[in-house]
N, C-alpha and C positions, 0 to 999 in steps of 0.2 A: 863086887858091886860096881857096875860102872856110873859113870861122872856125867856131866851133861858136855865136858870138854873132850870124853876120847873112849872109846870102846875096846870090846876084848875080840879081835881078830881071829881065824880062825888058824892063822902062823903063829899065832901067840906072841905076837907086835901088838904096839897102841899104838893106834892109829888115830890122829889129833883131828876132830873136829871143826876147833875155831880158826882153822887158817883162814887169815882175811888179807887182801892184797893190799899194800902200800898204795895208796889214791895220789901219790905225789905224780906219779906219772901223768891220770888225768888233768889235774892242776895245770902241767907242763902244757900238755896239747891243746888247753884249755885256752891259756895264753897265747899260742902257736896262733890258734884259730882267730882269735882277737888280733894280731898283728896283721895276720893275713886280711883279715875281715877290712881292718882300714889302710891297708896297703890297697884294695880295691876302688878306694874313693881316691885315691891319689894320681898322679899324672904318670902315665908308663910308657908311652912314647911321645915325641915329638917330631916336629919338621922346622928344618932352617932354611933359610932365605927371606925376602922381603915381608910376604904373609906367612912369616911362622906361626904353628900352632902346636897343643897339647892335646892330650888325650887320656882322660883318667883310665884304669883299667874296666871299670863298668862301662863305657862308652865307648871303648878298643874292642872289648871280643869279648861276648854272652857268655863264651865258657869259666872267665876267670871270679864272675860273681855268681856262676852257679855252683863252682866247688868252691868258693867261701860259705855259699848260704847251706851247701853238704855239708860242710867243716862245721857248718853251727848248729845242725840237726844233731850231728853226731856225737858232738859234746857234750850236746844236753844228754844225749842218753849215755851217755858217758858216768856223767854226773846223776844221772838219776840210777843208772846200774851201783854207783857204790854208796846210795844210802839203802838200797830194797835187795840188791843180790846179794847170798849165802854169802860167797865169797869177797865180796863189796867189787866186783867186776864181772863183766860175761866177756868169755877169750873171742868168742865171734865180730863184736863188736870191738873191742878194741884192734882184734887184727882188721878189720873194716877200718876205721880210724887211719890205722898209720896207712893204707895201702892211699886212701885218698890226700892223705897227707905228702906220701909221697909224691903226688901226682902232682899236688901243689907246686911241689919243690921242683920239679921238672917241667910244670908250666911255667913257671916266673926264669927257671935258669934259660927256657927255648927266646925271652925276651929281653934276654940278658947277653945269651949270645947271638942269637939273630934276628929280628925281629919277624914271626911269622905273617906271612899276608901281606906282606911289605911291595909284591911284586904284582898282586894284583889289586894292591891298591893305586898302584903308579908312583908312588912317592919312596922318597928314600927317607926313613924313619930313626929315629936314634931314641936310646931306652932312658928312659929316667929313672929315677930313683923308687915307684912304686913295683919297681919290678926288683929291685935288689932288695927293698923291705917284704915283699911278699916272699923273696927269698928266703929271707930271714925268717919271716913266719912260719913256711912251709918243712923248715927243717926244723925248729922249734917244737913244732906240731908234730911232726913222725917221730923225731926222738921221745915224745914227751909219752904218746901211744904207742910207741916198741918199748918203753922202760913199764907203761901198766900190762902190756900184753906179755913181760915175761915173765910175771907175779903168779903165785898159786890160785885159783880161783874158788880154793877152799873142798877140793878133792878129796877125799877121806884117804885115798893111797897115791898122793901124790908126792913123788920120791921116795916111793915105799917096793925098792926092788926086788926084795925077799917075796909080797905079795903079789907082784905085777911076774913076777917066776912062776908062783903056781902058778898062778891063771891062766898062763901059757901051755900048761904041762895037762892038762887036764882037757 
């Protein structure tokens, strides 16, 4: 008789139904995103000389507060995949997640080490500190969505390589 936790295969394995992914990963990215999010209101580059000035990364370049406000679409569904999905994640979504996550991490490090646009804006620009905490954010946030995206997402033959043989075989 089978259980409502695992069924009878036809390898004659039990194959576990309730696999549910660890949500700390979310959490992590979760966080990521929040650091990022106000590393955005923060001052990321500057200019010296007599009229020196700042420039928060929202007022620097539209692209750095459209992958925060991405970062924070996706978290939500992040978070709302592991109270409603089987598995309490969707891998599509989470590999989404880290890939903009990553992107993060590669925009704040390009303002980190040189500032882009710097040459047509005519000034010689120096990075501040919202570029090294979005740094922070951005790696925070991929780590946090490559440790949910390598979770089971509750597969009935998921490391079940006796079953994923046959299937091949036939």
């Amino acid at each position: 008789m089978a259980t409502n936790s695992s069924t009878n295969s036809t390898t004659g394995r039990t194959a576990q139904r309730d696999r549910r992914a660890n949500t700390t990963g979310a959490h992590v990215a979760t966080a990521g995103v929040v650091v990022f999010l106000i590393a955005t209101f923060l001052s990321w580059v500057s200019t010296e000389g007599a009229d020196s000035t700042s420039g928060s990364g929202y007022e620097t370049d539209t692209t750095i507060p459209l992958v925060a406000f991405l970062g924070v679409g996706l978290v939500v569904g992040l978070q709302y995949a592991a109270t409603r999905a089987r598995g309490r994640q969707h891998r599509g979504l989470s590999l989404t997640a880290m890939a903009v996550g990553i992107a993060a991490v590669l925009l704040s490090l390009s303002y980190v080490l040189d500032v882009p646009g710097a040459f047509e804006r005519g000034a010689d620009l120096d990075t501040e500190i919202g570029a090294w905490i979005g740094l922070v954010g951005g790696i925070i946030w991929s780590v946090g969505a490559g440790l949910l995206a390598k979770e089971p997402e509750g597969d009935d033959d998921w490391n079940d390589t006796l079953g994923t043989e046959a299937h091949r075989t036939h």
